[in-house]
MMTF fields as JSON, N, C-alpha, C and O atoms, coordinates in Angstrom:
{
  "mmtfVersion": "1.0.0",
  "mmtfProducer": "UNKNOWN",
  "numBonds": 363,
  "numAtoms": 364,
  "numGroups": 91,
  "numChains": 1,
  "numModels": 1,
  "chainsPerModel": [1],
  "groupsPerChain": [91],
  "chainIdList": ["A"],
  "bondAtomList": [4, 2, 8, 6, 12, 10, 16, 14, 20, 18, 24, 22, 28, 26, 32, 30, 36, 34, 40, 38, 44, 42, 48, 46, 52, 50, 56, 54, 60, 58, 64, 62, 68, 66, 72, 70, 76, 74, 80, 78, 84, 82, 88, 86, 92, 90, 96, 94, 100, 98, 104, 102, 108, 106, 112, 110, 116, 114, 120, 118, 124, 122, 128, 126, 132, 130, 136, 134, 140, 138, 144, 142, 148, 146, 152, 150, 156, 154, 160, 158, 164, 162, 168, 166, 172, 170, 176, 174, 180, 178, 184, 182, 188, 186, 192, 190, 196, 194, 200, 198, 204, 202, 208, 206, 212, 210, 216, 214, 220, 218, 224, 222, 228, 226, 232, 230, 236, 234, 240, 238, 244, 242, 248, 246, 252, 250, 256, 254, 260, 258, 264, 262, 268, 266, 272, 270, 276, 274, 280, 278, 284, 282, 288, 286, 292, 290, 296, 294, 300, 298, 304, 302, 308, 306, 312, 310, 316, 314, 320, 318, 324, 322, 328, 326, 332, 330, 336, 334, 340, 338, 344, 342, 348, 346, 352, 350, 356, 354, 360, 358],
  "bondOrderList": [1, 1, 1, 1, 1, 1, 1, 1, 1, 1, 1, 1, 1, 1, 1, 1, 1, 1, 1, 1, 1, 1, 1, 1, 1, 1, 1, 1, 1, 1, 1, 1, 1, 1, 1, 1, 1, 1, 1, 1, 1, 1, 1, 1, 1, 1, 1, 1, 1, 1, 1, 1, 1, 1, 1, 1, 1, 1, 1, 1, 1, 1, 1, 1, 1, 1, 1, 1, 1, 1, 1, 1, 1, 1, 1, 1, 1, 1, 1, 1, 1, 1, 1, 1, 1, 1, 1, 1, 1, 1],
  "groupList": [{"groupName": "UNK", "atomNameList": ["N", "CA", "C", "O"], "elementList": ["N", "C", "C", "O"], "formalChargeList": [0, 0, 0, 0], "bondAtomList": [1, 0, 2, 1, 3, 2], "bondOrderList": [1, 1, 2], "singleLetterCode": "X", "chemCompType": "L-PEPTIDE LINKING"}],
  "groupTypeList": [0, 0, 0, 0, 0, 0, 0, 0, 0, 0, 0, 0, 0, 0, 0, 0, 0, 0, 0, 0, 0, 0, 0, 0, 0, 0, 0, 0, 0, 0, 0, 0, 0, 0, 0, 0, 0, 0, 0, 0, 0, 0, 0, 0, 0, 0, 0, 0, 0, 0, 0, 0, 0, 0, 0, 0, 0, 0, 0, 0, 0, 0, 0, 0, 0, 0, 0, 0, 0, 0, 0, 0, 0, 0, 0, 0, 0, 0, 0, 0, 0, 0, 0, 0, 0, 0, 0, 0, 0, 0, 0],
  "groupIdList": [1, 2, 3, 4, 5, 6, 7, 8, 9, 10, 11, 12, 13, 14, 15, 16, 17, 18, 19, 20, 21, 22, 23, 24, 25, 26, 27, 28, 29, 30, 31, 32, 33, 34, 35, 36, 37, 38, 39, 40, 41, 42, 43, 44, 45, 46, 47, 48, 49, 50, 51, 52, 53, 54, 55, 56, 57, 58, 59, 60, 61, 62, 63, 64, 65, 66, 67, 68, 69, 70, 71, 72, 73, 74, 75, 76, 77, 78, 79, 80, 81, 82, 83, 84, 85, 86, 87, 88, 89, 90, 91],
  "secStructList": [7, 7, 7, 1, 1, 1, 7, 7, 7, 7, 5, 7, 7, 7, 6, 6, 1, 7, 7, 7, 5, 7, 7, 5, 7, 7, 7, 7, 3, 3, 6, 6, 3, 3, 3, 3, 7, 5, 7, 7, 6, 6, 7, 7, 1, 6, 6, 6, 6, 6, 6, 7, 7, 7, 3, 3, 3, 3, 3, 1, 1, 1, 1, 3, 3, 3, 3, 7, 7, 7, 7, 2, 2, 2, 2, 2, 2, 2, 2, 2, 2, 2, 2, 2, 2, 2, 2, 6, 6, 7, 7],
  "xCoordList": [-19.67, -20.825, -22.059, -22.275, -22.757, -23.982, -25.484, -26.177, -25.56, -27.109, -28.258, -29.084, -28.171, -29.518, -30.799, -31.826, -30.341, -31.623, -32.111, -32.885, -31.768, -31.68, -30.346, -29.391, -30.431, -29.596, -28.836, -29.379, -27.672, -26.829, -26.977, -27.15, -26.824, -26.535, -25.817, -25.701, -25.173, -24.099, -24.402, -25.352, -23.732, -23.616, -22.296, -21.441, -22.18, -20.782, -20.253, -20.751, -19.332, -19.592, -18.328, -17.214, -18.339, -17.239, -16.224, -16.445, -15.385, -14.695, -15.119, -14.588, -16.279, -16.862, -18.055, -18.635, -18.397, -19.329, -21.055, -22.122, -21.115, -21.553, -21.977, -21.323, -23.118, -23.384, -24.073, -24.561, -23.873, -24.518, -24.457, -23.749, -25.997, -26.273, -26.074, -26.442, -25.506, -25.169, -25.882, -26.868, -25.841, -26.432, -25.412, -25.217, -24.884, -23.77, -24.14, -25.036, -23.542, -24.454, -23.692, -24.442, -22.365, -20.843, -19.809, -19.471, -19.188, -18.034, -17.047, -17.145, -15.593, -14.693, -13.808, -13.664, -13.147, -11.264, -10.793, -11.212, -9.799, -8.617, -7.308, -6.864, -6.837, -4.775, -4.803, -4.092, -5.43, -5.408, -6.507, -6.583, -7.224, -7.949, -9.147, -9.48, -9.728, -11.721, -11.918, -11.488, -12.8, -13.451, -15.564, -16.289, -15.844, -17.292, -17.937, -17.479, -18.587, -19.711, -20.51, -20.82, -20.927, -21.827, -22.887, -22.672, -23.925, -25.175, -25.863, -26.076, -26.164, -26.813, -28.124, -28.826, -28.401, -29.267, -31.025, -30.937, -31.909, -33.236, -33.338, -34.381, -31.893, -31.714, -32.668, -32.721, -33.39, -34.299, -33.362, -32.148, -33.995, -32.725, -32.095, -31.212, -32.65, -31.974, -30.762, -29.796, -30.753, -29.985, -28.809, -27.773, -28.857, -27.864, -26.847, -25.759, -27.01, -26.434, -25.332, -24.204, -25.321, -24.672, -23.956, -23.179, -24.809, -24.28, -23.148, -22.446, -23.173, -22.18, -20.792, -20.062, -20.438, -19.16, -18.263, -18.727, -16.328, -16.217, -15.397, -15.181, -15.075, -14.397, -13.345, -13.371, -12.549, -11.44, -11.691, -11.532, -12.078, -11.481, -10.064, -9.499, -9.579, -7.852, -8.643, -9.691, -7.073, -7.491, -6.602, -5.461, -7.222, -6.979, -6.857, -7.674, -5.933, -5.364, -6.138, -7.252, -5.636, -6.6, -8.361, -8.922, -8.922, -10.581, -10.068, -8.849, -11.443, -11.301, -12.045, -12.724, -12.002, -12.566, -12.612, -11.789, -13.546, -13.53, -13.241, -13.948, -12.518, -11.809, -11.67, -11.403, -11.995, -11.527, -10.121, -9.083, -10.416, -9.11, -8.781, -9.466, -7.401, -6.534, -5.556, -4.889, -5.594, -4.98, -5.575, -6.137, -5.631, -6.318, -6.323, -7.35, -5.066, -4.782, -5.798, -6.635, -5.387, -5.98, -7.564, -8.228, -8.357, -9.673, -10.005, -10.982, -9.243, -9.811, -10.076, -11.088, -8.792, -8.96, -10.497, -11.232, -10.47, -11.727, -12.726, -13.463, -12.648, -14.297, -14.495, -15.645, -13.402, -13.474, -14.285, -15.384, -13.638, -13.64, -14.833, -15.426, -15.524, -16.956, -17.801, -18.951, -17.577, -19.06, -18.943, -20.039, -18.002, -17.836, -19.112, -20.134, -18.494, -19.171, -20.743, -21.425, -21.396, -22.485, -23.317, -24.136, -22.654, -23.271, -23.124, -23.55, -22.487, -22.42, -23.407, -23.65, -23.953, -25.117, -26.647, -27.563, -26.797, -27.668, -28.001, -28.961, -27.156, -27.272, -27.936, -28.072],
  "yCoordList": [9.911, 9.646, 9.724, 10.737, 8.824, 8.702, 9.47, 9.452, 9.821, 10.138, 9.108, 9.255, 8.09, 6.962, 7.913, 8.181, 8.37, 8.298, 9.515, 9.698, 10.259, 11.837, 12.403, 11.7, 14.117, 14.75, 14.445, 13.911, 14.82, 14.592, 15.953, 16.695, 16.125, 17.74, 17.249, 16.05, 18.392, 18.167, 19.163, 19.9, 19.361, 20.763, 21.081, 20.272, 22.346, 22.283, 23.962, 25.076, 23.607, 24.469, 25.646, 25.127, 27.18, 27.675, 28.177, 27.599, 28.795, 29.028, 29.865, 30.086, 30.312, 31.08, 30.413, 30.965, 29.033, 28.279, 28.745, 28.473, 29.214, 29.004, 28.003, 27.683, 27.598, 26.245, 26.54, 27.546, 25.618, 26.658, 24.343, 23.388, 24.725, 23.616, 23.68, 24.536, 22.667, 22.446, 21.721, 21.383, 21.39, 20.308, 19.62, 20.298, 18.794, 18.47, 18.144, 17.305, 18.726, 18.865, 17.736, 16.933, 17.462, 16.208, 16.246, 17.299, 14.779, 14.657, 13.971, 12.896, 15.178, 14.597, 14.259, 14.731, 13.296, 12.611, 13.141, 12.893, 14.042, 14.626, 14.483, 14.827, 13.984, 14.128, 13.897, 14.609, 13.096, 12.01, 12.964, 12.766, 13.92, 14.768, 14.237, 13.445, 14.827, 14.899, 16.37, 17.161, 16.678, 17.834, 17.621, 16.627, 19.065, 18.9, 19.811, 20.78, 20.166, 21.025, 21.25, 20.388, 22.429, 22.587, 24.335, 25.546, 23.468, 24.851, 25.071, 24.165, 26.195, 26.593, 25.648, 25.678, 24.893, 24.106, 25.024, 26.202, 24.768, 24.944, 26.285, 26.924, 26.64, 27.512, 26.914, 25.731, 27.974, 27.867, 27.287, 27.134, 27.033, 26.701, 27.691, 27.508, 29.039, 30.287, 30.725, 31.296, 30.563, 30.699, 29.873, 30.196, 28.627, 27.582, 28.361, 28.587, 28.772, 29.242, 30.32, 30.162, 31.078, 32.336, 31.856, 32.469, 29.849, 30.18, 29.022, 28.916, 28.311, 27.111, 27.29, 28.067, 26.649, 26.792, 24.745, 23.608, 25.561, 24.426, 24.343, 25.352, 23.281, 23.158, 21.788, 21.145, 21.522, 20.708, 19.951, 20.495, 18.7, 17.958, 17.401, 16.49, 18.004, 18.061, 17.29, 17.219, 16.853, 16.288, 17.129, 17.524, 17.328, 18.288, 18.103, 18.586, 17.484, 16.82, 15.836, 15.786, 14.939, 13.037, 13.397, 12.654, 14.405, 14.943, 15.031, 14.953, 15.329, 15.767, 17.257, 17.507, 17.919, 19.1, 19.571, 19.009, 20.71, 21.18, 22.842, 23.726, 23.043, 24.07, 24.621, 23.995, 26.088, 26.579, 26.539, 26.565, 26.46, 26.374, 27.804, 28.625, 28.053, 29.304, 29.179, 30.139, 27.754, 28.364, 28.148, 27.063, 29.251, 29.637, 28.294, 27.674, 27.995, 26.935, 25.557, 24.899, 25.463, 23.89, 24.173, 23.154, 25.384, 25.55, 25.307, 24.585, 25.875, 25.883, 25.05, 24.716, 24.264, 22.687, 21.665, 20.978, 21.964, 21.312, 21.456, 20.66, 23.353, 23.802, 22.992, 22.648, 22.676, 22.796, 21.242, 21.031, 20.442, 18.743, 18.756, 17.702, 19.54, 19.111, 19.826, 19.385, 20.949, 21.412, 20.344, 19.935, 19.789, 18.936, 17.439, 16.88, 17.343, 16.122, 16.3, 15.324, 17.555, 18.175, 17.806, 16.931, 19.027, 18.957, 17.634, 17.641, 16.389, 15.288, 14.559, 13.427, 14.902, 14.217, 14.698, 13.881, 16.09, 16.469, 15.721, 15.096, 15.98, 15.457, 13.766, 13.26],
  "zCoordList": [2.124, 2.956, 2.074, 1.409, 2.057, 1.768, 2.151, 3.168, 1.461, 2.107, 1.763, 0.862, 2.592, 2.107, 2.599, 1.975, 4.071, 4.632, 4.938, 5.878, 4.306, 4.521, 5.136, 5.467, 5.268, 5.543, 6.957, 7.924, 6.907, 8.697, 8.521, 7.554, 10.119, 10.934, 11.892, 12.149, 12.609, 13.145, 14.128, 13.863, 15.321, 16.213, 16.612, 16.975, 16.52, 17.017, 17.659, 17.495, 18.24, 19.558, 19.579, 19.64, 19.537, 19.472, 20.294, 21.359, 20.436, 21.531, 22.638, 23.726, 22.072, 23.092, 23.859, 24.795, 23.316, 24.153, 22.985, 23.537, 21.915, 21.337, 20.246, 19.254, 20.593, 19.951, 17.875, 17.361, 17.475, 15.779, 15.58, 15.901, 14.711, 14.359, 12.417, 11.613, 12.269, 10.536, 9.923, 10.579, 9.116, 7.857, 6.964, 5.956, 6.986, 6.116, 5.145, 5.05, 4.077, 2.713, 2.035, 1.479, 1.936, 1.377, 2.455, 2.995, 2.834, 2.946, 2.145, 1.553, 2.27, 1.034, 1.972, 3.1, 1.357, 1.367, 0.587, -0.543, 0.711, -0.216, 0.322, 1.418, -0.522, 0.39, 1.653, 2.362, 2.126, 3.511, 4.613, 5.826, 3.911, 5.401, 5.038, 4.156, 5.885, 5.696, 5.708, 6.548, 4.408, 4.308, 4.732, 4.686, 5.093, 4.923, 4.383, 4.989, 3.762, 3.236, 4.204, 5.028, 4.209, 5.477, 5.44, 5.409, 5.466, 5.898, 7.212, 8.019, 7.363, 8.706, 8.623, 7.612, 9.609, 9.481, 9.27, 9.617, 8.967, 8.758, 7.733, 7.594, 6.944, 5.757, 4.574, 4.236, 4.037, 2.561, 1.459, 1.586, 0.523, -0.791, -1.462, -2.3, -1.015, -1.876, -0.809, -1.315, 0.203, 1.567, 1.386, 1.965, 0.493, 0.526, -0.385, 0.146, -1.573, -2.554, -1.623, -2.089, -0.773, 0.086, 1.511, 2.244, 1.67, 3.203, 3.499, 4.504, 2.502, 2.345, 2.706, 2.09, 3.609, 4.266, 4.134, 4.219, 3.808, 3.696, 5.196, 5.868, 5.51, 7.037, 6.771, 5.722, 7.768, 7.577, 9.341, 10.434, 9.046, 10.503, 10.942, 10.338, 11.989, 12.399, 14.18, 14.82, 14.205, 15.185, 16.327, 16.087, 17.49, 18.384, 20.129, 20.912, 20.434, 21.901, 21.769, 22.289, 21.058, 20.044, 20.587, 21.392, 20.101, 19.586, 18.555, 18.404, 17.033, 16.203, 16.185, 17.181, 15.502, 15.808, 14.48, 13.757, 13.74, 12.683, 12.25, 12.734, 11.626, 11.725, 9.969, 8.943, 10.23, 8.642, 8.283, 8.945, 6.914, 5.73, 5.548, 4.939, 6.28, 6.252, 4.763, 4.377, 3.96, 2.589, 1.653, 1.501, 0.632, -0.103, -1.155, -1.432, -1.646, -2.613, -2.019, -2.636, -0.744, -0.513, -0.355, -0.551, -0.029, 0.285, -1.496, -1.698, -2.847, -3.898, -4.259, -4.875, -3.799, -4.491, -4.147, -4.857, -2.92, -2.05, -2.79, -3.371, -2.658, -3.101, -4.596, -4.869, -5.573, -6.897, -6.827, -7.339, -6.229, -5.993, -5.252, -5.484, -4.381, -4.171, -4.883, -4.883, -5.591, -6.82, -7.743, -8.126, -8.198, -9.443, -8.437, -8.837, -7.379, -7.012, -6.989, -7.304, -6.615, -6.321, -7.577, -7.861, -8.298, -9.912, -10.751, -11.906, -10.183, -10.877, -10.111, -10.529, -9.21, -8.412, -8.989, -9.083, -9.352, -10.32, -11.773, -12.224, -12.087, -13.635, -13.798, -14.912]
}
């Protein structure tokens, strides 16, 4: 996903009916899923560094829904494959 036009945010809602608004910082394709990067939306830039969360979209009675990575191996891989993408967007 592109960012032409500025940042996406997202909202999304928990099992308890709590709503939390994001910022999607990258989305990846890895091994057929979608990953996202994601900050608490209206976070400072020193806030980003502590609050970055990665999440996995599964699809859930045909919704998609976004959900944390319970294994360790496949969350590394992610995290590793979007700093590389991050820091290659810097440079």
């Amino acid at each position: 996903m592109e960012d032409q036009y500025g940042s996406d945010f997202i909202t999304i809602v928990d099992e308890d009916g709590t709503e939390y608004e994001l910022e999607v910082l990258r989305t990846l394709e890895y091994n057929g899923e979608t990953y996202m990067a994601v900050v608490p939306a209206g976070n400072s830039m020193e806030d980003l560094q502590l609050e970055v969360s990665i999440l996995k979209s599964v699809e859930e009675d045909g919704e998609p829904i976004l959900v944390t990575i319970d294994d360790d191996a496949e969350l590394e891989a992610v995290y590793d494959i979007l700093m590389d993408s991050l820091y290659e967007e810097e440079e």
